[in-house]
N, C-alpha and C positions, 0 to 999 in steps of 0.2 A: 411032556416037557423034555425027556431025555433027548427021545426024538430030534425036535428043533434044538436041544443043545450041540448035540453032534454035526447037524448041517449048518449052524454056524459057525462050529471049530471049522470044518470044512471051509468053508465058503472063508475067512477069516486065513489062513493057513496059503489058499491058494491066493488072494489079494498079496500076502505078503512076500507068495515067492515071485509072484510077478512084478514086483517092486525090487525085489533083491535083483533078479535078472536084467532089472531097464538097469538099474543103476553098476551092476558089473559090466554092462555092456554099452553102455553111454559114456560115463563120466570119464573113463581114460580117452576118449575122443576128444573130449573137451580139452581135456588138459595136454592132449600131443604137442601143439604147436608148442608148449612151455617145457617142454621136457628133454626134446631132442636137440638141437643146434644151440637157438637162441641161450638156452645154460651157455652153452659152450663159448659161443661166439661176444656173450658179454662177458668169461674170465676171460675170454684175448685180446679182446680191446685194452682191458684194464692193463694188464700184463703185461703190453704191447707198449701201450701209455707209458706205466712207470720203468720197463726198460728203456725207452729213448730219452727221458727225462732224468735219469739216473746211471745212465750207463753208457750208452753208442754215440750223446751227442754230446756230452759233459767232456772236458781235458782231464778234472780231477774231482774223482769219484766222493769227494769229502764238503762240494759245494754242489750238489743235488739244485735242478731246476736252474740252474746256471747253463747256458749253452754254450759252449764252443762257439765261436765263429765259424773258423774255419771247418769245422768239422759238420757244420751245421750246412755248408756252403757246397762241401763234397758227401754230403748224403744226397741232397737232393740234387746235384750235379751228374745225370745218369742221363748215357744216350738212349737208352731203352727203360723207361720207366716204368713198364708194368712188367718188366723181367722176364718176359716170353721174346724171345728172340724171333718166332715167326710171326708177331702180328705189327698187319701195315699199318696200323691205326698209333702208334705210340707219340706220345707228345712231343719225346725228340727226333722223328723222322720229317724230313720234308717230303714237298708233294710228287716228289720222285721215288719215295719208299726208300729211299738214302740212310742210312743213320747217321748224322752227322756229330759223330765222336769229336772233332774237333774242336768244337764249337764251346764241350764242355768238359775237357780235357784236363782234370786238376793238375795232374802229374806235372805239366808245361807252368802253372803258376806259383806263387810263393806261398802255396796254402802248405802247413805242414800237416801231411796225412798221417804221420806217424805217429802223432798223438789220437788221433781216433781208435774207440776201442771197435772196427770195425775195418774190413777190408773193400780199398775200394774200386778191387777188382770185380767185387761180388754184384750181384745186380738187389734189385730194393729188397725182396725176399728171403736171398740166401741173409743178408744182412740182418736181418730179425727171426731169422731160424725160423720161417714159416714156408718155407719152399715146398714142401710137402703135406703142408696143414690140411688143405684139403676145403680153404674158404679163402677171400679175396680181402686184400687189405689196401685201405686208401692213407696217408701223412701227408698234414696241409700245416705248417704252420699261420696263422693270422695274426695282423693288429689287434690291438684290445678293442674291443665294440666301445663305439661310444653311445651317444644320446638318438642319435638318428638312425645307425644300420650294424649290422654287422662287421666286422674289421675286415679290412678283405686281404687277398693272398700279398704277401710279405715276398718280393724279388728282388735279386741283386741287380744293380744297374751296371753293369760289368763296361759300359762304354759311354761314361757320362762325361770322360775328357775326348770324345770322337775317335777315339785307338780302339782299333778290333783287336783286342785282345782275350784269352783265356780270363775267366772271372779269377780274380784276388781274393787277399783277406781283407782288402781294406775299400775293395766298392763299395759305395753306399748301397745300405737296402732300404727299400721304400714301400709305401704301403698302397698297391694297387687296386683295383676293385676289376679287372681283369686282366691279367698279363696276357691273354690270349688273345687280346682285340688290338689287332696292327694299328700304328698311330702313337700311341701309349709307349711313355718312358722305356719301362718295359715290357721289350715288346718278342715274344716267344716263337713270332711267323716269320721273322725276316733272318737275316743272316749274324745277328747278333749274340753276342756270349753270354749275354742276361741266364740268369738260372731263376727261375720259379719256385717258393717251397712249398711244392705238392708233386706228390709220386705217387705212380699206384693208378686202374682202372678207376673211372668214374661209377659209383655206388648204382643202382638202379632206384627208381624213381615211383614212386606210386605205391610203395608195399611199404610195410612193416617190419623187413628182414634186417635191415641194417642198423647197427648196434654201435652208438658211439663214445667214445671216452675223450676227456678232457684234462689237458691239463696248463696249469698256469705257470708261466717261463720268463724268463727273460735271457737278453741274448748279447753278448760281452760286446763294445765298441758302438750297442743302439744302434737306432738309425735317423737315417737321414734329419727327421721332422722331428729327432731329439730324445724321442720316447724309445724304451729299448725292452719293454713288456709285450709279450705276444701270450697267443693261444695256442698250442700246441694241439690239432685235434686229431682221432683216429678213430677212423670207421672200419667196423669188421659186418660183412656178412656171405 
């Protein structure tokens, strides 16, 4: 009885280090994807979030979730929107790889930039201190969703008296379901001042990487169709 007492400590002993071993050597695989960026990249979102909703797009910091106009009008007012100066792919270049600064010029308008708590020499990154993050950020303001779709991107109609002018404070914004498809009020391909509020590379498609935050706004002077509640959204990945 000793005997088979000892070769099932045995045998007993070894089952259990090979269980301790699957499991030191398995279970942090599991848990990788959770541990390294994704942490990270959902504090930035958030962070990201309630800094432009409290800080870079507000006039006074004491009416939180209240948006600037104007300020709101020259954030996303940028010839180079994804802040990399060499690529030809950026929303405000034409099909010439032009950048056409002109077109969204705030300095030329009566938008007062001075009140923004942000420079708008900077391009969208340096503007939320993420220029060296080290991960890719998209800002889309929307309509509120209604019953049928999602709200779609929120544009200034910067030439809705037929004057190709610099966008204002006081163009109506309206609620698109593509500013990028020529035809449309606003319309992002033609030679038009119109400004889009979305900045930033478009997110990748098909994965699990991208981390978004939300938040609920409203935006001084409304818009056009009366309603002045948007979605503020912001993807980090």
């Amino acid at each position: 009885m000793r005997g088979q007492t000892t070769l099932d400590f045995a045998v007993g002993v070894s089952i259990f280090l090979v269980v301790v071993a699957f499991v030191v050597g398995f279970v942090p695989t599991m848990l990788e994807p959770f541990d390294g960026g994704t942490q990270e990249e959902t504090a930035a979102s958030d962070r990201l979030a309630d800094q432009l909703v409290t800080d870079l797009l507000v006039a006074d910091a004491d009416t939180p979730y209240v948006l600037d106009r104007g300020c709101v009008v020259a954030f996303f007012a940028l010839e180079n929107s994804d802040g990399d100066p060499a690529d030809d792919e950026d929303a405000y270049r034409d099909n010439d790889d032009v950048v056409r600064s002109d077109l969204y010029d705030v300095t030329g308008s009566d938008i007062d930039t001075g009140a923004c708590n942000f420079d708008v020499d900077d391009g969208v990154f340096e503007r939320m201190a993420v220029a060296d993050a080290g991960y890719d950020v998209r800002v889309t303001l929307r309509g509120q969703a209604d019953a049928d779709a999602d709200g779609g991107i929120l544009c200034v109609d910067a030439n809705e008296d037929g004057v190709n002018t610099v966008p204002d404070r006081d163009d109506p914004i309206i609620d698109t379901d593509d500013p990028y498809d020529s035809g449309t009020r606003c319309d992002m391909t033609g030679d038009d001042h119109d400004v889009a509020f979305v900045t930033g590379d478009a997110p990748p498609t098909g994965t699990g990487s991208v981390v978004t935050a939300r938040r609920v706004v409203s935006i001084e002077g409304g818009f056009e169709n009366g309603a002045s509640d948007a979605t503020l959204v912001v993807e980090v990945w």
